[in-house]
N, C-alpha and C positions, 0 to 999 in steps of 0.2 A: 651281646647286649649293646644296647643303643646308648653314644654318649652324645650331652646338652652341647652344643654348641652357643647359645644365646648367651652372655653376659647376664641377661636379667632372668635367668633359668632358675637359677635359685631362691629368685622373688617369688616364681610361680610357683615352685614348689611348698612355698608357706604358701600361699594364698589358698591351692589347692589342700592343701594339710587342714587348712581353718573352716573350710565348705565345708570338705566332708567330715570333718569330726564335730560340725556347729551345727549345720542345717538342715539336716537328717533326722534330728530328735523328734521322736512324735513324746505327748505325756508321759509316756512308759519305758524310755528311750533309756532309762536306768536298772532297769529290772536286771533282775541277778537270774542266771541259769536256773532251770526248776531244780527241784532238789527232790521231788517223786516221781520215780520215772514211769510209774506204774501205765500211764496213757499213753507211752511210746515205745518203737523200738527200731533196732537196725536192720530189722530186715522184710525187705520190700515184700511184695505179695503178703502183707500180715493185715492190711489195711493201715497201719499206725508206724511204717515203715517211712523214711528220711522223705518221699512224694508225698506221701500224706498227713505230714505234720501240721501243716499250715490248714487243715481243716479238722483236726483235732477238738481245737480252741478256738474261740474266738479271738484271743491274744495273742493268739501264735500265727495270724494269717501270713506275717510277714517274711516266716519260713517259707512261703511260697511267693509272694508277691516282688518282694525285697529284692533292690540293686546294689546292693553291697554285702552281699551273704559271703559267708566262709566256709569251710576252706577254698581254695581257692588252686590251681595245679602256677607254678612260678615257673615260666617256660621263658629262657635265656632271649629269644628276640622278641619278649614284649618287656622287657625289662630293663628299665631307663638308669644309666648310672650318674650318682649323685654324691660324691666326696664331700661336700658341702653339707650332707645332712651333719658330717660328726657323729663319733661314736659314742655307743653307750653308754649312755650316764648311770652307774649305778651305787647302791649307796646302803648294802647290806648290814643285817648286823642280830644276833640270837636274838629268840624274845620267843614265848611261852605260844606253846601251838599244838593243836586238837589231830586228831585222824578219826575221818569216817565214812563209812561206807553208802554212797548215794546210792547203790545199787547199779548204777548205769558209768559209774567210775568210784576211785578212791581219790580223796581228798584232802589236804592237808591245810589247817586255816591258822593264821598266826593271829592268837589275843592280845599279843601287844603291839608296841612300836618292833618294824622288824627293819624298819630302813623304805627307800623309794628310789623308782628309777626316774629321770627328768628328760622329757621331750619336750624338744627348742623351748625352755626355759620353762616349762610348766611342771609341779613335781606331783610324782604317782605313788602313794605309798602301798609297798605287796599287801598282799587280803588274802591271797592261798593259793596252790599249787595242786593240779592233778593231770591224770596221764589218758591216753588215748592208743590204742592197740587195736592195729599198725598206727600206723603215723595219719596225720587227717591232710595235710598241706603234704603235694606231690612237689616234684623236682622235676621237668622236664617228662611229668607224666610218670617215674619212678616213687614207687611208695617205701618206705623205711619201715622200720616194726614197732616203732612206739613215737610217743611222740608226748612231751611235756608243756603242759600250759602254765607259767606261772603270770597271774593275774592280780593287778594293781587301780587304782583308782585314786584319782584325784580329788580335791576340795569339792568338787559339783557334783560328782558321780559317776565321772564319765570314765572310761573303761580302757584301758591299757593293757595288752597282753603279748607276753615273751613265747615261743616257740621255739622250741630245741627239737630236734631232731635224732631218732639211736636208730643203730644199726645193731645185729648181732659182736656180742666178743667181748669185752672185760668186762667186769661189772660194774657197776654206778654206783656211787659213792653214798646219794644221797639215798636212795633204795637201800642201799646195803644195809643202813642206819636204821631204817625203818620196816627191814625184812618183816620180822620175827610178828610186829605190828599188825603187819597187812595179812598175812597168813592166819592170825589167830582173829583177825576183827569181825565184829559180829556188827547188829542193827545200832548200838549204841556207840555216839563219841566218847572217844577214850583220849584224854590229857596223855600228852607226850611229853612236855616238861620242856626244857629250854632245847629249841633246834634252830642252828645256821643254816640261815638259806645260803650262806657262803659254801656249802656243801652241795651247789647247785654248778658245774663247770660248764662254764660257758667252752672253752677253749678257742676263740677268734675274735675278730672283732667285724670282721665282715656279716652284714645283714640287709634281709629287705625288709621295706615300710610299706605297707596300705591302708587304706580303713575299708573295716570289712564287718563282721558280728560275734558275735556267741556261735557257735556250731551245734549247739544245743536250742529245743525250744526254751525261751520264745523268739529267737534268732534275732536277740534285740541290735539294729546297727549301729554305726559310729564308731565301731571299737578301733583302735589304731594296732593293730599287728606290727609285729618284729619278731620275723624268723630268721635265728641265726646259719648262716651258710654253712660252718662247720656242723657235721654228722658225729654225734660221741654215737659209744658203744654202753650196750645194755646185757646182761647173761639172759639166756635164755631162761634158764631157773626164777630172773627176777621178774622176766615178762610172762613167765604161766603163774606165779604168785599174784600177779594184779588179774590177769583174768579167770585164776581159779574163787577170788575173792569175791568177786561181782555179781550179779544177779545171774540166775541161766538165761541164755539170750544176748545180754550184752559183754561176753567176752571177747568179740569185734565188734566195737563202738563207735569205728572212726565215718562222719556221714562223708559222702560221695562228695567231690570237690563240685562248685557254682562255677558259673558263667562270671567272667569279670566286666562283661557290660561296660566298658569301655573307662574302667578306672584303670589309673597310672599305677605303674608297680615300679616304688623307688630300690636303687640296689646302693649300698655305701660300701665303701671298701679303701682303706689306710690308702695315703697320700705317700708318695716312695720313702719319705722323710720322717715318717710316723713309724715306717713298718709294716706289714703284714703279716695275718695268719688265716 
């Protein structure tokens, strides 16, 4: 991984933070993930397959046109390190949350105040949480077996989202909790009653930043990604429950990683004095 030399590396690094998460919005630059997935799917030769999204809709063109798509493969020499970013702010806390089945994933949406994370001083309150099977963001061109979006938003609308990463082998905490849930759920949201997102383990505090999109149509961009560098583990039992729940078809939901078209991919990682994990 590439480190800043410049003194004033860390200016540019806001600077660039503020382009692309500002001036990338078209009117729609807020739009939420569809939530019927019935006009898409993951797999290619279908016609409605991850190539041919962006001709679906008219809304969605930017699944194909777009220079800030996600996911994206995080390959160690294009990736600038940045101590300076500082670690995650985050700032959890129970609050009353729904589970239900989009068909194309399971989703978990918190009705209240559930807490927010804050990037370089701006704060993102959570709005929901769902999974991806395998993982959609590679490492070095490696894919993992699942992969967790939890997704936040700010006063304007603008879009923030956390990335975890499982590998096979113990089970997950916050799955655990919501087994029984995801196994039995049908077309209808079902109240889940007070859930911690603090039941969400991060386990590090090393992570990378870019701005990228939704991975879903309508691939709206601007979004600020944070994928943490530590890989938890997931049971196999809880990764065939999310995609025995799912629609047929999108039991592998993860779309095929973008071209990064010449965005920065920040890396943070504890200062020796901080510590490391």
């Amino acid at each position: 991984m590439a480190s800043p030399t410049n003194p004033n590396s860390f200016s540019l690094v806001l600077i660039l933070l503020f382009l692309c998460s500002s001036s990338f919005f078209t009117p729609s630059a807020f739009a939420s993930e569809v939530d019927d997935e019935t006009p898409f799917t993951y797999k290619e030769g279908s016609g409605k397959g991850p190539k041919n999204w962006g001709h679906i809709d008219p809304k969605w063109k930017v699944c194909e046109t777009g220079k800030l798509q996600s996911p994206i493969d995080l390959l160690n020499e294009r990736v600038q390190v940045f101590p300076h970013l500082g670690k995650l702010k985050r700032n959890y806390k129970p609050a009353p949350a729904s589970i239900v089945n989009r068909g194309h994933d399971i989703r978990v949406k918190w009705k209240g105040d559930a807490g927010k994370i804050n990037i370089n001083g701006t704060d993102y309150k959570l709005v929901q949480c769902h999974w991806h099977t395998p993982s959609e963001h590679t490492f070095n061109g490696s894919r993992y077996e699942m992969e967790l979006h939890i997704v936040h938003q700010n006063s304007k609308g603008e879009t923030a989202v956390i990335g975890i990463v499982y590998k096979f082998g113990r089970r997950d905490p916050l799955l655990s909790k919501l087994f029984h849930k995801i196994r039995s759920i049908g077309k209808e949201e079902v109240d889940l009653g007070i859930v911690n997102p603090g039941d969400i383990k991060f386990g590090g505090r090393k992570y990378y930043r870019y701005v990228g999109s939704l991975t879903v149509p309508p691939c709206t961009e601007g979004v600020i990604w944070t994928i943490m560098k530590k890989v938890r583990t997931v049971s196999r039992e809880q990764v065939h429950a999310l995609r025995d729940a799912v629609h047929d078809g999108f039991e592998v939901n993860a779309r095929p990683t973008q071209q990064l078209k010449g965005r920065p991919v920040w890396f943070y990682t504890p200062k020796e004095n901080e510590g490391s994990t």
